[in-house]
C-alpha positions in Angstrom: 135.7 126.2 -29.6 136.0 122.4 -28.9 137.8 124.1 -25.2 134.7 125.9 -24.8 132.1 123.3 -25.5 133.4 120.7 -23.0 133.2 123.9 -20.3 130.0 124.6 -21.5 128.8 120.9 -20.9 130.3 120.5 -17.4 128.1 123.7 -17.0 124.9 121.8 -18.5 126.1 119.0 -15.6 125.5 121.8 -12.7 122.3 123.2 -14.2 120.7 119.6 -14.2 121.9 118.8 -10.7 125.2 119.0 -10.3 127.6 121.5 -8.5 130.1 124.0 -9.7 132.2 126.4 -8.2 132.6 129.0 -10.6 131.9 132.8 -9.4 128.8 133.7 -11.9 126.3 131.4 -10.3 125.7 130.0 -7.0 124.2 126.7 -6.1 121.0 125.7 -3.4 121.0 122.2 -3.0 117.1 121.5 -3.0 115.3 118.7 -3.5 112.3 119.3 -6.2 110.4 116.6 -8.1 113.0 116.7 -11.1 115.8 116.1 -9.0 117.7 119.3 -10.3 119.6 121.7 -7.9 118.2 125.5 -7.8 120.4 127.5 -9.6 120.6 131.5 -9.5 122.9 133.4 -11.3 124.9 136.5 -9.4 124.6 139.3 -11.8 126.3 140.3 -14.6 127.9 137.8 -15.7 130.9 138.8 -18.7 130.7 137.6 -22.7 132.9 134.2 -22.2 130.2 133.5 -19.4 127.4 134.1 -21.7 128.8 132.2 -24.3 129.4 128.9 -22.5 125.4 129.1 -21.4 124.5 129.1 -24.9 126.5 126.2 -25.8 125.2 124.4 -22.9 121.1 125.5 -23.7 122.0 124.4 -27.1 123.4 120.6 -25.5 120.3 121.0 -22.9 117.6 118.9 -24.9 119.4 116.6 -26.3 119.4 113.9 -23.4 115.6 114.6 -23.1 114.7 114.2 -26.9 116.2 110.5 -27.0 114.5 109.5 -24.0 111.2 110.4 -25.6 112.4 108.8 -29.1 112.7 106.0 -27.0 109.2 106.0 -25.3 107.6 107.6 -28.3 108.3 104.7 -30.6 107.2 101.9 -28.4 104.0 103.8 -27.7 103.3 104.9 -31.3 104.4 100.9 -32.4 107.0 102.0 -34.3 110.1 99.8 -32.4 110.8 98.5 -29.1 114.1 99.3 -27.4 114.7 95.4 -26.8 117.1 95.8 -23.7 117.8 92.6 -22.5 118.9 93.4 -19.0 115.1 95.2 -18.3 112.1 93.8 -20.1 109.6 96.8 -18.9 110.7 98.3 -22.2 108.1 96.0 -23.7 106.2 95.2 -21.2 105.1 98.1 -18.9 105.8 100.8 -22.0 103.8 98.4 -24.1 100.9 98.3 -21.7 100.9 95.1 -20.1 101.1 95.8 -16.7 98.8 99.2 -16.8 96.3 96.9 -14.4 98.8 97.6 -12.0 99.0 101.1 -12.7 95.5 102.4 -12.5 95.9 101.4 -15.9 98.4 103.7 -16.6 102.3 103.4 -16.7 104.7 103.0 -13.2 104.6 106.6 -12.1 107.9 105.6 -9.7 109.0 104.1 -13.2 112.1 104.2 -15.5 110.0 106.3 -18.0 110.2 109.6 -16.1 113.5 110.8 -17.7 112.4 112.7 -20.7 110.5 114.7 -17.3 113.3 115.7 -15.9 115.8 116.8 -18.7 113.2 118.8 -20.3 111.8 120.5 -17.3 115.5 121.2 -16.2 116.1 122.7 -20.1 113.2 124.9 -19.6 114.3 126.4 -16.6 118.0 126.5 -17.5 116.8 128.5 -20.8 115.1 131.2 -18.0 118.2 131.5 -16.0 120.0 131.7 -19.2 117.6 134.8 -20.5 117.9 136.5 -16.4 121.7 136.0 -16.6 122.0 138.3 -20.1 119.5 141.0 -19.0 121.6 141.7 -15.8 124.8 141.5 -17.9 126.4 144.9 -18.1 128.4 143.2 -20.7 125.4 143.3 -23.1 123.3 145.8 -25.4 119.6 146.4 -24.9 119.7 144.2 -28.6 121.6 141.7 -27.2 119.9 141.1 -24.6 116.6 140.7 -26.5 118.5 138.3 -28.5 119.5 136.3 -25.6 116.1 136.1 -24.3 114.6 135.3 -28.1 116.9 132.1 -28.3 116.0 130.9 -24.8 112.1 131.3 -25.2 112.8 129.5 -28.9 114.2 126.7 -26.8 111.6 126.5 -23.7 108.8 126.7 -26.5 110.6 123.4 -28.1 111.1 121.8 -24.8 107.6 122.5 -23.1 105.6 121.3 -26.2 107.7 118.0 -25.9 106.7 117.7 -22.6 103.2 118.3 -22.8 102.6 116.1 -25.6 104.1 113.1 -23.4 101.9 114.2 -20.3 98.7 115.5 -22.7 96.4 116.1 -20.9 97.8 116.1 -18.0 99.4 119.6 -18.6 102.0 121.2 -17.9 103.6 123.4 -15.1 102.1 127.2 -15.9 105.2 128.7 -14.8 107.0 129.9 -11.6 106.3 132.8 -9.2 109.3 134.3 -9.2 113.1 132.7 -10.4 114.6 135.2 -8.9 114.2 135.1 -5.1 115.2 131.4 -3.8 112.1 130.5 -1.9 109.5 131.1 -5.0 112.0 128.8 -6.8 110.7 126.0 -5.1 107.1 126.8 -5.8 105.9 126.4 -9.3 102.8 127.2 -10.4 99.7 125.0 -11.1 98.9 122.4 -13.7 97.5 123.4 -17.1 95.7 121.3 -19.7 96.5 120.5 -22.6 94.7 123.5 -24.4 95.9 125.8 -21.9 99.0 124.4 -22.2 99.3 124.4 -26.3 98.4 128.3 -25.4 101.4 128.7 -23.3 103.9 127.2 -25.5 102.2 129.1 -27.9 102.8 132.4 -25.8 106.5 131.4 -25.1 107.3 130.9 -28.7 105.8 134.4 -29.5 107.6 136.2 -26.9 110.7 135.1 -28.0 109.8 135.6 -31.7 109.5 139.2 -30.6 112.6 139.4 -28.6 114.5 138.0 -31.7 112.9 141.3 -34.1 114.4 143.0 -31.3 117.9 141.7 -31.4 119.7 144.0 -33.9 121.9 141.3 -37.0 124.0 139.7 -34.2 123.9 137.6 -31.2 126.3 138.3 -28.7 126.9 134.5 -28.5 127.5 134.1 -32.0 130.9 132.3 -31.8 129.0 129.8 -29.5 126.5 128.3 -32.1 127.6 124.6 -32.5 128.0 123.4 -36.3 124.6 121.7 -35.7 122.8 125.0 -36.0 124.9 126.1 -39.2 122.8 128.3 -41.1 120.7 129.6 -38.3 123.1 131.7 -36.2 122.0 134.7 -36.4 118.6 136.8 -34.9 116.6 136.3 -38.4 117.2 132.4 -39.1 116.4 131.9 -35.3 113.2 133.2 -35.9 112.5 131.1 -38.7 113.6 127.7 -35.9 111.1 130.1 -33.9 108.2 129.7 -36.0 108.6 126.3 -37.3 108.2 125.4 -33.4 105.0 127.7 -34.1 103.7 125.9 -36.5 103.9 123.1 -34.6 102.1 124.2 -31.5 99.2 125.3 -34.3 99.1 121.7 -35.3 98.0 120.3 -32.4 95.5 123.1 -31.6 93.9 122.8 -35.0 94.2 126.3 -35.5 95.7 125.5 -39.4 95.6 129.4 -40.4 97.8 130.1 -37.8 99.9 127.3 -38.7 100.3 128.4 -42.2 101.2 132.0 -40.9 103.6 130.5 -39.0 105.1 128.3 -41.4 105.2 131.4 -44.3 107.3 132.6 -41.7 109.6 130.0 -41.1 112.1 128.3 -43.2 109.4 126.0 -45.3 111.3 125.7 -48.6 109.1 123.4 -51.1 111.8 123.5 -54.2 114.7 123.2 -51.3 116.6 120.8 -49.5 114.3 118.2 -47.3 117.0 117.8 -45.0 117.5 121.5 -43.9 117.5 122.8 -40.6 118.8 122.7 -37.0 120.3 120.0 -35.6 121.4 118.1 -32.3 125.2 117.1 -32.0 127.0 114.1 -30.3 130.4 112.9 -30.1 132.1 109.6 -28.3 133.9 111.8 -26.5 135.0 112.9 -22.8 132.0 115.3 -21.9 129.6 115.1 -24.4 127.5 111.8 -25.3 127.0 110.0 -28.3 123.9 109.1 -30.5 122.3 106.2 -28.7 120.0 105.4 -31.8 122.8 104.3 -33.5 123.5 100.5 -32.9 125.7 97.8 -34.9 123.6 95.1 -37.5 122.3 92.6 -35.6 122.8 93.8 -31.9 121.7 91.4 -29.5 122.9 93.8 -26.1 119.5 96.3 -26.6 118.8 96.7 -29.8 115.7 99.2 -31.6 113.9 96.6 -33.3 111.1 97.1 -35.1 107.3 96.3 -35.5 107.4 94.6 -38.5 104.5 96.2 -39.9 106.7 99.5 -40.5 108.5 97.4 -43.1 105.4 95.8 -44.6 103.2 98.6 -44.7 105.4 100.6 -46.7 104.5 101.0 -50.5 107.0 98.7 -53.2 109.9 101.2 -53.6 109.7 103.2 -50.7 113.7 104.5 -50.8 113.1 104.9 -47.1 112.7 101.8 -46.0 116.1 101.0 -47.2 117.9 104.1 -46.1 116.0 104.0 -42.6 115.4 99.7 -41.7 117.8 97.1 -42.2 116.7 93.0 -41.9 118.4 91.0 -38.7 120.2 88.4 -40.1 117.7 86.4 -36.8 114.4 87.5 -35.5 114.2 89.2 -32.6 111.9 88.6 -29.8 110.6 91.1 -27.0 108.2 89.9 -24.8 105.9 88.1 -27.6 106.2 90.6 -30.4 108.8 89.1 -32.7 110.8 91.5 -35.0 112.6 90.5 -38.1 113.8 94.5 -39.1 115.5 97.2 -37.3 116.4 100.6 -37.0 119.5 101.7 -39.2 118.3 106.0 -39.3 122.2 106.8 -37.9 126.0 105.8 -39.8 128.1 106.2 -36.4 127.2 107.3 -32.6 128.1 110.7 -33.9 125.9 111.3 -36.3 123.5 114.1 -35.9 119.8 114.3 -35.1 117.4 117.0 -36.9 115.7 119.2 -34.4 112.9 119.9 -36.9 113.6 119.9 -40.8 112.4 121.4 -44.1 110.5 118.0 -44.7 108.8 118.1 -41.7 107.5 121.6 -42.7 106.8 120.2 -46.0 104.3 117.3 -44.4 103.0 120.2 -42.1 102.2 122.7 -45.1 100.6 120.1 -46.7 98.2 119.2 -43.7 97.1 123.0 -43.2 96.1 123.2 -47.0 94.0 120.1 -47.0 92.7 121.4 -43.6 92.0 124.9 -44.8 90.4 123.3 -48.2 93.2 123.9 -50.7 93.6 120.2 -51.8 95.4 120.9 -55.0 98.6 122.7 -52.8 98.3 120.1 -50.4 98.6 117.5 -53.2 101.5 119.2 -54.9 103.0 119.3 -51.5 102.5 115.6 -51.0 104.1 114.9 -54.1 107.1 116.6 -53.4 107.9 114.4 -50.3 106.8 110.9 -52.6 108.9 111.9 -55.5 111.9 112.6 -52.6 111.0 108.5 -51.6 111.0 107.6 -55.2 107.5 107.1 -55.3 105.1 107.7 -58.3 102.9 110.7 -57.7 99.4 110.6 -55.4 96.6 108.9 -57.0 94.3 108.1 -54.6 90.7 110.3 -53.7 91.1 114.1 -53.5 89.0 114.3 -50.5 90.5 115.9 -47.2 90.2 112.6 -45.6 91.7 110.8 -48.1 94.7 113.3 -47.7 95.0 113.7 -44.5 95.4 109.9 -44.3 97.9 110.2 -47.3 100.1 112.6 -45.5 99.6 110.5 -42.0 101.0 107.7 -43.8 104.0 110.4 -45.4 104.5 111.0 -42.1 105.0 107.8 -40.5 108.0 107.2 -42.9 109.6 110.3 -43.4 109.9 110.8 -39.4 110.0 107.4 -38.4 111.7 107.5 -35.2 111.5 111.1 -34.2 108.8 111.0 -32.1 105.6 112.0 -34.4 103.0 108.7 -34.6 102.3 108.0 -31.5 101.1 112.1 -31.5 100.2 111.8 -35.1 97.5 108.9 -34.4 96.5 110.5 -30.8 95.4 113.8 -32.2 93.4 112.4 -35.5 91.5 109.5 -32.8 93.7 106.2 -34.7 95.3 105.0 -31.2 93.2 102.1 -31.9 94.9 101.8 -35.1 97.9 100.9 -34.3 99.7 97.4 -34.1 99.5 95.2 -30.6 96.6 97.7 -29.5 94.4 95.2 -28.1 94.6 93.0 -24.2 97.2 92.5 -23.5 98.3 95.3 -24.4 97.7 99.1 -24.4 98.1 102.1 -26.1 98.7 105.3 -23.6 96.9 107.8 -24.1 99.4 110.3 -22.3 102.5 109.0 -19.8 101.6 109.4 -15.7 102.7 111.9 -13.9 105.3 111.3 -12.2 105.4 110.7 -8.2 108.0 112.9 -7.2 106.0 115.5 -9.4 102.7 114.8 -7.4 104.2 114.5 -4.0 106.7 117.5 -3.8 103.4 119.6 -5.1 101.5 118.2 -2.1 104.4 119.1 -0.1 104.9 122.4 -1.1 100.9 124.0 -2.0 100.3 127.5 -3.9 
């Protein structure tokens, strides 16, 4: 397994623009405005073949999701990735130089990387699903599975992506993967609504593909241990619909969402810490967990805005488990931080992909949406009693909950890319700490250049 992993990844390295020599794909060095080389598969590739690409769509997001995490929680004012060797991670993501920028971010920037490695995942999870349905290898149900798992994972990579570019949208789609001169022409811009229908669209389609898919995947044996407990057609779906639910969340369409969550693997009397996850290793051909860091780094430490630490209620047990105090104060560009992250034992630890607790915090938002304030209380109280908190006592108004579980929010998925969104989509930007000149809270990242200029180049 450990053989077929590291092939696997040096197959990720040619799908996000590298080359490789092996007889089931070719290569078409192109130059597109996510720097990745075309890729099309030669048909029918065999079992082993399949089963590497899994491995390698599993590994896909992985670089993308910490780049956001990094973005996300200078944005949202959770922490600042103090680098000492490039102060635009709190300056330019912090909004100090958006005069410069049409009062936006550096479009020619550093903060364009998330771009690419999701937009490369999402197109390596469609030449993943075209490679299995011309595999001779495969049954009609395997197939179907194939091409569930790799709309589960576009759906989770596109909705990342449009909630960094908002509305700015998303691309709609391509003409056609499969003949080499379409390739280079994607389709239009959505916005964001269009775009939260799209993911929306993706997620269902592969929801269906997944009934479809018989007990088994074909790839089975591939699953990494990150995704224990969800390796098979059913408990996909479940990843499937928590991704859903999502999606619903930010369209406001909270019946949906609780349809989609009834159908996920929301667990109120379970484990908080169940579901999918991301896996690193300091090893040869894989990468490690960059959110850890040692106590009291000084080389580019996540510090954090000490308002996370003094904001939190007396007893919060995540505080402890998730902040640690620098033994000195930390200063990036003005904003002085005397706490920082500590989420992550060793640069192997794993990283949740989405998590019963989120599903939790999400089930309790659609009942106080949808009027049922009692279930969305009892829901609230199961994540403050798993913080060692005393049970809600505050108003039981919608607002007042909605605030409440806002608040839940911030500390149970502190770090993972959820306030910044969290405040954007209930109108709090302005909320948020350091929101004032000089600085700036984004709205949405700019697109970037290459993005602009290689659709200029290359019109519908």
């Amino acid at each position: 397994m450990k053989r077929n992993k590291f092939q696997a990844y040096a197959l990720l390295a040619a799908l996000s623009g590298g080359l490789m020599s092996c007889g089931f794909f070719k290569t078409d060095q192109v130059i597109d405005p996510n720097n990745i080389a075309v890729v099309t598969f030669i048909n029918n590739p065999t079992r082993d073949q399949i089963n590497l690409m899994a491995v390698g769509l599993q590994a896909a997001p992985r670089n993308g999701y910490l780049d956001m995490i990094r973005i996300t929680a200078s944005v949202g004012r959770e922490g600042i990735y103090s680098a000492s060797t490039d102060n635009r991670y709190f300056t330019e993501i912090l909004g100090t130089t958006a005069a410069a920028y049409g009062g936006a971010n550096d479009p020619n920037g550093i903060f364009n990387t998330y771009y690419t490695s999701f937009s490369s995942t999402r197109r390596q999870a469609e030449f993943f699903s075209m490679a299995a349905q011309s595999s001779s290898a495969l049954t009609e149900a395997e197939k179907a599975g194939a091409k569930g798992f790799a709309r589960t994972i576009q759906g989770y990579a596109m909705l990342n992506l449009l909630n960094m570019q908002f509305n700015n949208g998303i691309r709609s789609g391509y003409t056609d993967l499969n003949s080499p001169g379409d390739l280079l022409r994607p389709l239009k811009f959505t916005n964001y609504a269009s775009g939260l229908d799209l993911v929306i669209a993706t997620l269902n389609e592969g929801a269906a593909s997944l009934d479809a898919a018989g007990p088994t995947f074909s790839f089975a044996s591939a699953f990494t241990s990150g995704w224990a407990g969800f390796t098979t057609p059913t408990d996909v779906k479940k990843v499937n619909r928590a991704f859903a639910a999502r999606a619903f969340m930010y369209k406001q369409d909270w019946a949906s969402m609780l349809t989609a969550l009834n159908q996920s693997f929301l667990n109120l009397s379970g484990s908080l810490s169940v579901g999918p996850k991301f896996n690193f290793a300091n090893a040869q051909n894989d990468i490690a967990n960059t959110l850890f860091q040692n106590p009291d780094a000084n080389g580019a430490p996540y510090v954090l805005f000490d308002e996370v630490v003094t904001s939190a209620e007396p007893g919060d047990t995540r505080i402890a488990a998730k902040t640690r105090r620098r033994t000195s104060p930390r200063s990036s560009g003005g904003i002085v931080s005397n706490y920082e992250l500590q989420l992550y034992p060793t640069n192997a630890s794993p990283i949740s992909i989405i998590r019963n607790e989120e599903l939790v915090l999400m089930y309790a938002e659609a009942k106080a949406q949808t009027g049922d304030l009692a279930e969305a209380i009892r829901a609230i109280n199961i994540i403050r009693s798993s913080a060692g908190l005393s049970a809600y006592s505050g108003a039981s108004t919608k607002d007042a909950l909605i605030s409440e579980i806002l608040k839940q929010r911030r500390y149970s998925l502190l770090f993972e890319g959820h306030r910044w969104f969290d405040a954007r989509r209930y109108n709090r930007l302005g909320t948020l700490p350091n929101s004032t000149a000089p600085y700036k809270v984004f709205e949405n990242l700019v697109r970037p250049n290459a993005e602009t200029q290689w659709e200029l180049a290359n019109p519908l």
